[in-house]
KERO-437863 format. One record per residue (C-alpha): y, z, x; residue in three letters. Coordinates in steps of 0.1 Angstrom, whole numbers. Each point is the difference from the previous one (the first is absolute). Example, Ala and Ser with C-alpha at 12.3 -4.5 7.8 and 13.67 -1.06 7.14 Angstrom:
<atom><y>-45</y><z>78</z><x>123</x><type>ala</type></atom>
<atom><y>34</y><z>-7</z><x>14</x><type>ser</type></atom>
This chain:
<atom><y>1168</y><z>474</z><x>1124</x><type>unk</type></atom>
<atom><y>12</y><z>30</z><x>-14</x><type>unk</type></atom>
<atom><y>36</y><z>-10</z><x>-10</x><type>unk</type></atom>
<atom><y>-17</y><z>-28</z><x>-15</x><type>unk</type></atom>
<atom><y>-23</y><z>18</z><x>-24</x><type>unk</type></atom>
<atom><y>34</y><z>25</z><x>-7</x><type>unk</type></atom>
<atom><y>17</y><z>-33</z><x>-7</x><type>unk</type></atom>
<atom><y>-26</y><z>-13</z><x>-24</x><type>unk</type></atom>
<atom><y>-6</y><z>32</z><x>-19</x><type>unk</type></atom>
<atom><y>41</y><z>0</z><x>-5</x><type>unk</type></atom>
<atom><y>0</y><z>-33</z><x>-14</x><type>unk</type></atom>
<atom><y>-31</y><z>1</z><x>-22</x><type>unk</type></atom>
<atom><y>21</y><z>34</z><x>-12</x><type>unk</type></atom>
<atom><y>31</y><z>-16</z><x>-10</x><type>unk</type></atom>
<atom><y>-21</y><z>-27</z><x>-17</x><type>unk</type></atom>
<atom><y>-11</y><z>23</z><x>-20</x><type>unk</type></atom>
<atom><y>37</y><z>6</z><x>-13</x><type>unk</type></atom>
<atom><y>9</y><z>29</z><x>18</x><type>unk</type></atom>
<atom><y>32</y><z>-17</z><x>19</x><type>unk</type></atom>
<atom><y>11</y><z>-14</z><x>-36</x><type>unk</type></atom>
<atom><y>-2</y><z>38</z><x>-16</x><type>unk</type></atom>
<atom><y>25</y><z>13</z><x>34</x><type>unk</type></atom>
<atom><y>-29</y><z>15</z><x>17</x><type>unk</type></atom>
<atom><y>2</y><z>6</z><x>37</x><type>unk</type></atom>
<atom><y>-34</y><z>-7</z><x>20</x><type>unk</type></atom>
<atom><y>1</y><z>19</z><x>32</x><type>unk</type></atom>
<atom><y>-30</y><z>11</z><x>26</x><type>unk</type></atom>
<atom><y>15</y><z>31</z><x>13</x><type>unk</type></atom>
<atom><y>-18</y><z>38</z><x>4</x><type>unk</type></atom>
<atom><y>6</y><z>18</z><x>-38</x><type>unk</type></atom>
<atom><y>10</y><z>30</z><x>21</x><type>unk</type></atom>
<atom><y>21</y><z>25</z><x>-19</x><type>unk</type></atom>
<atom><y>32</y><z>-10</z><x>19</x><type>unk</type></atom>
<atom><y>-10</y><z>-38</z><x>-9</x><type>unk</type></atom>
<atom><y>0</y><z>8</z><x>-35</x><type>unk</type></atom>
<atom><y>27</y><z>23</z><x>1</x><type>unk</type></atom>
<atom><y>22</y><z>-29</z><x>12</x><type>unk</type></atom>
<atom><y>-10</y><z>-25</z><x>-28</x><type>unk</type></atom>
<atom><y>25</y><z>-8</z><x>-27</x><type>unk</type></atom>
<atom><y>-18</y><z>-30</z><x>-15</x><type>unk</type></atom>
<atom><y>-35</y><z>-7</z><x>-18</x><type>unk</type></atom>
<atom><y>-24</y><z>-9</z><x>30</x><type>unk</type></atom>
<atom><y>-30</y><z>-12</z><x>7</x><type>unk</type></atom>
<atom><y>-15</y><z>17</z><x>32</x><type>unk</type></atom>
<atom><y>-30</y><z>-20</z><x>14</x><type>unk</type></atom>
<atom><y>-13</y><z>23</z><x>32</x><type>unk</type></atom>
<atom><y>-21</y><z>-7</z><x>21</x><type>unk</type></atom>
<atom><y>-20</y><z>24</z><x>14</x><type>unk</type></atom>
<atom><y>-36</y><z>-13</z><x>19</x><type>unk</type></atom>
<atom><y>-6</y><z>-26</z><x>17</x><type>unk</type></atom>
<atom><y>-35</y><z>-7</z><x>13</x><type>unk</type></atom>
<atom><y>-23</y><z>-28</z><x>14</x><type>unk</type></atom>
<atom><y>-30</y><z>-14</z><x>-25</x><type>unk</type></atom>
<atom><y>-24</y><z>-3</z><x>30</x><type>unk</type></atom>
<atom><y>-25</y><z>-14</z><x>-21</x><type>unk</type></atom>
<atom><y>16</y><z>-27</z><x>-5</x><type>unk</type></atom>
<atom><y>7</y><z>-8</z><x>37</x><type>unk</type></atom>
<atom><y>-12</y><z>-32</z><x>17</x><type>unk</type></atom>
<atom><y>-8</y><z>-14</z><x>31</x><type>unk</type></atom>
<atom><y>2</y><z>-28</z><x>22</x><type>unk</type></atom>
<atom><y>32</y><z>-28</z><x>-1</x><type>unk</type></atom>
<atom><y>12</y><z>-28</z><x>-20</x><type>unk</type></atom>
<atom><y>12</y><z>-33</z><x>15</x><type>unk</type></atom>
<atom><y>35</y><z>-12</z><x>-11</x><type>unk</type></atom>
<atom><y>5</y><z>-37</z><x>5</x><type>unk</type></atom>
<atom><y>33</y><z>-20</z><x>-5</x><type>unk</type></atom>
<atom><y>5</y><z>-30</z><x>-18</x><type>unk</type></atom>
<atom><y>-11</y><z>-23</z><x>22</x><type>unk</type></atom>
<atom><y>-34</y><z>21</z><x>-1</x><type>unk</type></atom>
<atom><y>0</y><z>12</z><x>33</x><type>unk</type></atom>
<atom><y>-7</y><z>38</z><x>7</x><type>unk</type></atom>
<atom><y>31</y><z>15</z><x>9</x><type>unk</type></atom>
<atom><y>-10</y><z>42</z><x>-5</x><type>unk</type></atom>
<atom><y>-31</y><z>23</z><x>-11</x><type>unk</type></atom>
<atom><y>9</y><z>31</z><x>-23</x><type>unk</type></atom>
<atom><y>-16</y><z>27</z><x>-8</x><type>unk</type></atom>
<atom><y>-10</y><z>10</z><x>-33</x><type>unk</type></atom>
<atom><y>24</y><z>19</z><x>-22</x><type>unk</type></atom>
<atom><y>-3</y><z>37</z><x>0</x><type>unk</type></atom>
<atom><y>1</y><z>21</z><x>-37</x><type>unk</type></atom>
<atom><y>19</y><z>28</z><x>-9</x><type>unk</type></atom>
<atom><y>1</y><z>20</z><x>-31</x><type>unk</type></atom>
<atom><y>39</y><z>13</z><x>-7</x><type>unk</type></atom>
<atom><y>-1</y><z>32</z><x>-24</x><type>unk</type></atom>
<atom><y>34</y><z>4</z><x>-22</x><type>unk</type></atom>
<atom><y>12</y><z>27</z><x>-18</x><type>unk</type></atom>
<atom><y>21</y><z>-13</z><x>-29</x><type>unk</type></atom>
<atom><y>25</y><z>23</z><x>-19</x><type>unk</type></atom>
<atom><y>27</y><z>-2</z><x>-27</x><type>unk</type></atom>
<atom><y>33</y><z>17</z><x>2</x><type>unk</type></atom>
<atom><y>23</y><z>2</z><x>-32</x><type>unk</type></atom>
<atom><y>24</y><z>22</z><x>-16</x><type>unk</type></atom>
<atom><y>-33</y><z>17</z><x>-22</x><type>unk</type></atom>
<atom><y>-34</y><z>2</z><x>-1</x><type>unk</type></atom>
<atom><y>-6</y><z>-25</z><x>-25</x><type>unk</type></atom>
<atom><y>21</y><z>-26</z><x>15</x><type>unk</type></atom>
<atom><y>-18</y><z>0</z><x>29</x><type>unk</type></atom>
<atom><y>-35</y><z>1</z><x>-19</x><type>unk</type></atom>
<atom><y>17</y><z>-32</z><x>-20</x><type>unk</type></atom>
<atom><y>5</y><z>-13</z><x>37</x><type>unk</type></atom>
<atom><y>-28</y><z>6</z><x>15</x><type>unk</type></atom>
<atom><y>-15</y><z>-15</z><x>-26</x><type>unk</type></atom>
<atom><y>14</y><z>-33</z><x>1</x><type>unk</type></atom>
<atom><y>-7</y><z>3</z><x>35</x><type>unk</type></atom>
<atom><y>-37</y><z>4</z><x>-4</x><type>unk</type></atom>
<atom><y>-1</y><z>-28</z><x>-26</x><type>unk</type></atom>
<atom><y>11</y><z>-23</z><x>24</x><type>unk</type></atom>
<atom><y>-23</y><z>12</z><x>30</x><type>unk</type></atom>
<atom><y>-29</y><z>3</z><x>-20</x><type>unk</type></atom>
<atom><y>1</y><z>-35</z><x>-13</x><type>unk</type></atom>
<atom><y>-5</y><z>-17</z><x>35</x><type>unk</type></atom>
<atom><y>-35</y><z>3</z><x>19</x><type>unk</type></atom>
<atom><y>20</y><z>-13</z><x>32</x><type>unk</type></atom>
<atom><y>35</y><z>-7</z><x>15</x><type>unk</type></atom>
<atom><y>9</y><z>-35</z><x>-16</x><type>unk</type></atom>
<atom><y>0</y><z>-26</z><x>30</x><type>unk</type></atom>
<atom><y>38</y><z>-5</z><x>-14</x><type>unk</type></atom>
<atom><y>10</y><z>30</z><x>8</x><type>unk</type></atom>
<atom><y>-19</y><z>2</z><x>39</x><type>unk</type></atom>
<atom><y>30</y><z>-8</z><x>26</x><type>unk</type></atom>
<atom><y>-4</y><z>-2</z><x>42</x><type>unk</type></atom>
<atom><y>-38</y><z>4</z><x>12</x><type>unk</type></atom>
<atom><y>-11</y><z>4</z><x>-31</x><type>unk</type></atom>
<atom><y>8</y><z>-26</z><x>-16</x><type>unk</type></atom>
<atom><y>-15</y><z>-23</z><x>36</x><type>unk</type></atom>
<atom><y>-31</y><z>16</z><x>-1</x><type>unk</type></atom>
<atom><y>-6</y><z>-12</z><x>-39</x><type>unk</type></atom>
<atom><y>-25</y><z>32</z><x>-6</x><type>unk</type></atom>
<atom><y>-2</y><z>20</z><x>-31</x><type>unk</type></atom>
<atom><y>19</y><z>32</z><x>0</x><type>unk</type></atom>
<atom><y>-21</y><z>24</z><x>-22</x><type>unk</type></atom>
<atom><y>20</y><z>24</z><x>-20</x><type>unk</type></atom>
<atom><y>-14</y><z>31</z><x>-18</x><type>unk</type></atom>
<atom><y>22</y><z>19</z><x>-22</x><type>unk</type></atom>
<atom><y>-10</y><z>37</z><x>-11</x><type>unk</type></atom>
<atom><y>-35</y><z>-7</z><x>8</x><type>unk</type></atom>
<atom><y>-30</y><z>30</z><x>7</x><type>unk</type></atom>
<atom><y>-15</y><z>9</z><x>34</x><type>unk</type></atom>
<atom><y>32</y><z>-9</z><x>24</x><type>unk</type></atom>
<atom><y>-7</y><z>10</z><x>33</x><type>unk</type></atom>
<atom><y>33</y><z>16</z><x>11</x><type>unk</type></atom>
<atom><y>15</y><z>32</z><x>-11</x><type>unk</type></atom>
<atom><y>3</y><z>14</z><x>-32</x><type>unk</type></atom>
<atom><y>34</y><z>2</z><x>-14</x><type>unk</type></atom>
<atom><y>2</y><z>37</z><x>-3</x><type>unk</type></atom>
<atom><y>-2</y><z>2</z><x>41</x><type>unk</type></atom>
<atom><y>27</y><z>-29</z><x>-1</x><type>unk</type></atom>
<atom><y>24</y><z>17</z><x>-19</x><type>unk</type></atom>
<atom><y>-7</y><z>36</z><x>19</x><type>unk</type></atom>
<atom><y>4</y><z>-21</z><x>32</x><type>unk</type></atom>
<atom><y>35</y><z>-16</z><x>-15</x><type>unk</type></atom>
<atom><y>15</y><z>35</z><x>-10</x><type>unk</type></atom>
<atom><y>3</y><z>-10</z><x>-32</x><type>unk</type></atom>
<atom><y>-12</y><z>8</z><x>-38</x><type>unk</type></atom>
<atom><y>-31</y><z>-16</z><x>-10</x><type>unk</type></atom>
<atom><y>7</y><z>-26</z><x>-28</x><type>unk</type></atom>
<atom><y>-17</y><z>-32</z><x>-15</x><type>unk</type></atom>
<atom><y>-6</y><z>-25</z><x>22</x><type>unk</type></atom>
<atom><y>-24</y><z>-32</z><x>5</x><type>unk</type></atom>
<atom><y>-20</y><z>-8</z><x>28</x><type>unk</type></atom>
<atom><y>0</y><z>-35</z><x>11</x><type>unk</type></atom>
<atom><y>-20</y><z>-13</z><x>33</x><type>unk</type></atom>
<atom><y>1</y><z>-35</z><x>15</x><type>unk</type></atom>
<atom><y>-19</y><z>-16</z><x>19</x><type>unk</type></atom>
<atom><y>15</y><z>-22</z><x>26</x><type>unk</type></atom>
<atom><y>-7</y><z>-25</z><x>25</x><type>unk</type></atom>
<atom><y>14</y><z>4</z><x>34</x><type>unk</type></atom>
<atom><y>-2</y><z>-32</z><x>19</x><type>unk</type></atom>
<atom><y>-19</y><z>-4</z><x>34</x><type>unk</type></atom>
<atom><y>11</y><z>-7</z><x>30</x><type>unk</type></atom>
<atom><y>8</y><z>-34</z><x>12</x><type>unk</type></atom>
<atom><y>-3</y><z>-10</z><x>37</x><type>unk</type></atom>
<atom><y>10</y><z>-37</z><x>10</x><type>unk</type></atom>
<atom><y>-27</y><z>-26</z><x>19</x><type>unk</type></atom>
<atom><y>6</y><z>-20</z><x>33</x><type>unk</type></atom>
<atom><y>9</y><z>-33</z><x>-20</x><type>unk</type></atom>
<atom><y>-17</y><z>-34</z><x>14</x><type>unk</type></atom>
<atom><y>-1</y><z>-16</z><x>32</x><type>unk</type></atom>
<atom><y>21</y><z>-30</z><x>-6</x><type>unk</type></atom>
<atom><y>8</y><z>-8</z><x>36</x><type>unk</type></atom>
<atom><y>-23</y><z>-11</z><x>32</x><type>unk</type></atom>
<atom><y>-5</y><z>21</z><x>26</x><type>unk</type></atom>
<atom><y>8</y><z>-11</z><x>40</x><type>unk</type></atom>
<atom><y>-16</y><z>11</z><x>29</x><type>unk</type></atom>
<atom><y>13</y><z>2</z><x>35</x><type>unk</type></atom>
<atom><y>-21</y><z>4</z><x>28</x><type>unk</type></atom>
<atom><y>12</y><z>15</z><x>36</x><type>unk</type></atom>
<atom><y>-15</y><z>-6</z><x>28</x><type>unk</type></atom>
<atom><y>2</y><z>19</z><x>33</x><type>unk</type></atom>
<atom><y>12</y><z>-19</z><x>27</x><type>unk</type></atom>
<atom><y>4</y><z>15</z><x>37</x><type>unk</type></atom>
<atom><y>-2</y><z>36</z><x>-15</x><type>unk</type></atom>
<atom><y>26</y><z>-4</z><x>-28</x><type>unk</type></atom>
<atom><y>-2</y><z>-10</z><x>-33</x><type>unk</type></atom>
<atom><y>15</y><z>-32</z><x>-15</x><type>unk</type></atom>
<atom><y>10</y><z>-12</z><x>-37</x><type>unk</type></atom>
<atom><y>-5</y><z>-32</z><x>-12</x><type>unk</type></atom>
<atom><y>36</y><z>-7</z><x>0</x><type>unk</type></atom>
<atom><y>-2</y><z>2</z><x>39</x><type>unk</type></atom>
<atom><y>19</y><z>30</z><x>4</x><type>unk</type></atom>
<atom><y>-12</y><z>32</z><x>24</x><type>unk</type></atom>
<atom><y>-6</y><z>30</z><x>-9</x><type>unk</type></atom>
<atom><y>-18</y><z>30</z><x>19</x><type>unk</type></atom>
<atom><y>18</y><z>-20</z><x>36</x><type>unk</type></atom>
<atom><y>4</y><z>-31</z><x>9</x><type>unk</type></atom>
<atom><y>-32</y><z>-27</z><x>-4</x><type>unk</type></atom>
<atom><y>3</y><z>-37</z><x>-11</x><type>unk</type></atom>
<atom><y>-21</y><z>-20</z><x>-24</x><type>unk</type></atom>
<atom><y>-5</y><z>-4</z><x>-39</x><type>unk</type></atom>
<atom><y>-24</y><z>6</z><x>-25</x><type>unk</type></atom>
<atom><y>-2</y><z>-25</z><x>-35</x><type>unk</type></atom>
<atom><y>2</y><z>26</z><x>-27</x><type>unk</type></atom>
<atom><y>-26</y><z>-6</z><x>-25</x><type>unk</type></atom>
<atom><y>3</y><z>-5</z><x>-43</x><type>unk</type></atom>
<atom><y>-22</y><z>14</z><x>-24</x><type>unk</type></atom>
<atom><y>-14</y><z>-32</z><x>-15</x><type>unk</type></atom>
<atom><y>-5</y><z>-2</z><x>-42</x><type>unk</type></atom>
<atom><y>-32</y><z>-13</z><x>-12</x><type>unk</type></atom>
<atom><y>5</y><z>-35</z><x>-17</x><type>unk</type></atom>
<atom><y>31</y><z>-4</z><x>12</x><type>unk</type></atom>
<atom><y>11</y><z>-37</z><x>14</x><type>unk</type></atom>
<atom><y>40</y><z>-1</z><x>12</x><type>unk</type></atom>
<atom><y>17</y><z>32</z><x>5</x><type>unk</type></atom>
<atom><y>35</y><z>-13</z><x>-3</x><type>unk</type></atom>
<atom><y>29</y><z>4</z><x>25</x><type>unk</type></atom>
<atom><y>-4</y><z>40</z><x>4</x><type>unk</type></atom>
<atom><y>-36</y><z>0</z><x>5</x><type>unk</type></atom>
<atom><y>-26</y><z>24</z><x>-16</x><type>unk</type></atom>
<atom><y>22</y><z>31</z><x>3</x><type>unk</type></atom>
<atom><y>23</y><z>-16</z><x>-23</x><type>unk</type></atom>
<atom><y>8</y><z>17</z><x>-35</x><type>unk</type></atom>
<atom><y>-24</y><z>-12</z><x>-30</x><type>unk</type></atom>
<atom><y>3</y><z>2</z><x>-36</x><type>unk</type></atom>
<atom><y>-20</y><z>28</z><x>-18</x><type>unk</type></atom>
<atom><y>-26</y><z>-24</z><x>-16</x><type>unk</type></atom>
<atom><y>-13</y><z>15</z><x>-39</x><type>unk</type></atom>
<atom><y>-17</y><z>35</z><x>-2</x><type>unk</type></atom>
<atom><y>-34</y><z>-1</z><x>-1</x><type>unk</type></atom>
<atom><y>-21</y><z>9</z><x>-28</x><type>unk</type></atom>
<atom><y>-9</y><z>34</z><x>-6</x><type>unk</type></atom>
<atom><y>-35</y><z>12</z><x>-1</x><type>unk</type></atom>
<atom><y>-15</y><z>27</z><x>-26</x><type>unk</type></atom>
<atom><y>-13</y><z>28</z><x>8</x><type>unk</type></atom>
<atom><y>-39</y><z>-1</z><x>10</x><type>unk</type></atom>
<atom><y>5</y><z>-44</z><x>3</x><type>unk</type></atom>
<atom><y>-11</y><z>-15</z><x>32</x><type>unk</type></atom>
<atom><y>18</y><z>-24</z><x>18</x><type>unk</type></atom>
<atom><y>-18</y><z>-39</z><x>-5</x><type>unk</type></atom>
């Protein structure tokens, strides 16, 4: 999910005109030997927290049917995570990177969330809205002052721009649907031994047979040539019940 919301953020920046103007978006560290090695005007989108919104976790599963409307799976819910950037400009002098970062902020600040567009991988399955706050007050993560001391680098101006993210739940397959009759074979013991129906020994030697028996299906007439424990056709998914409804 992560690479994701990286992937989005890039391509709602380069929207934006940045790829047009020669700008280089990057998510690296701004360490001093990172910005010691740039030779072009960048774009550094950081992030640097990462935490679960645990109010916003749920409970229970959801059923996943296919298209024939049988239940194939049960998920569980998605899990939210807010994603904490630190955004920087890097040019040649101050005020080209104020001009930068100020394009930048122009076209972060216009969107409330991550277009659907722009969503790629889970994402873009899931079909939730990814909330996007640009610059805004009372971000729980770490100031930017304990970034940049952390970083080893000079404090500069930067935007602060969280995320928050879905990450999907997990899925685990069900059995799928009896589609075939079940056979069962009897042994009897005869002379101390035990004997299968197809009149063969086992436990020593003993004689005699025993008819296996079928599971019979209710309103059922002629079985066919393989009997009961032949294969059947899945017949039509039945239909789903709301929550709380009683069966008639």
């Amino acid at each position: 999910m992560i690479h994701e919301v990286d992937e989005a953020l890039r391509r709602l920046l380069t929207e934006s005109g940045l790829e047009a103007s020669g700008v280089d978006v990057v998510f690296d560290a701004p360490t001093r030997d990172w910005a010691a090695r740039r030779t072009a005007p960048t774009v550094c989108v950081f992030l640097y927290d990462l935490r679960e919104d645990a109010v916003r976790r749920g409970s229970g599963t959801e059923e996943v049917y296919d298209e024939e409307g049988h239940l194939v799976a049960r998920r569980s819910p998605p899990r939210w995570f807010h994603l904490t950037y630190l955004v920087t400009a890097w040019a040649g002098r101050p005020q080209d990177e104020h001009r930068l970062l100020s394009q930048v902020l122009a076209g972060l600040a216009a969107a409330d969330t991550l277009p659907a567009r722009l969503l790629t991988g889970s994402l873009a399955e899931l079909g939730l809205t990814v909330a996007l706050d640009t610059a805004g007050t009372g971000l729980d993560a770490p100031e930017a002052a304990d970034v940049w001391s952390a970083l080893g680098g000079e404090l500069k101006a930067s935007l602060g721009v969280r995320v928050r993210a879905p990450l999907a739940g997990v899925t685990r397959a069900v059995a799928p649907p009896v589609t075939e009759g079940l056979v069962v074979r009897s042994a009897q013991r005869v002379d101390g031994s035990a004997q299968r129906v197809d009149g063969s020994a086992r436990d020593g030697e003993g004689g005699g047979t025993a008819p296996g028996r079928r599971l019979r299906y209710t309103e059922t007439g002629d079985p066919g040539a393989e009997g009961f424990a032949a294969p059947r056709d899945r017949g039509p998914a039945p239909a789903r019940r709301r929550r709380g409804e009683r069966r008639p």
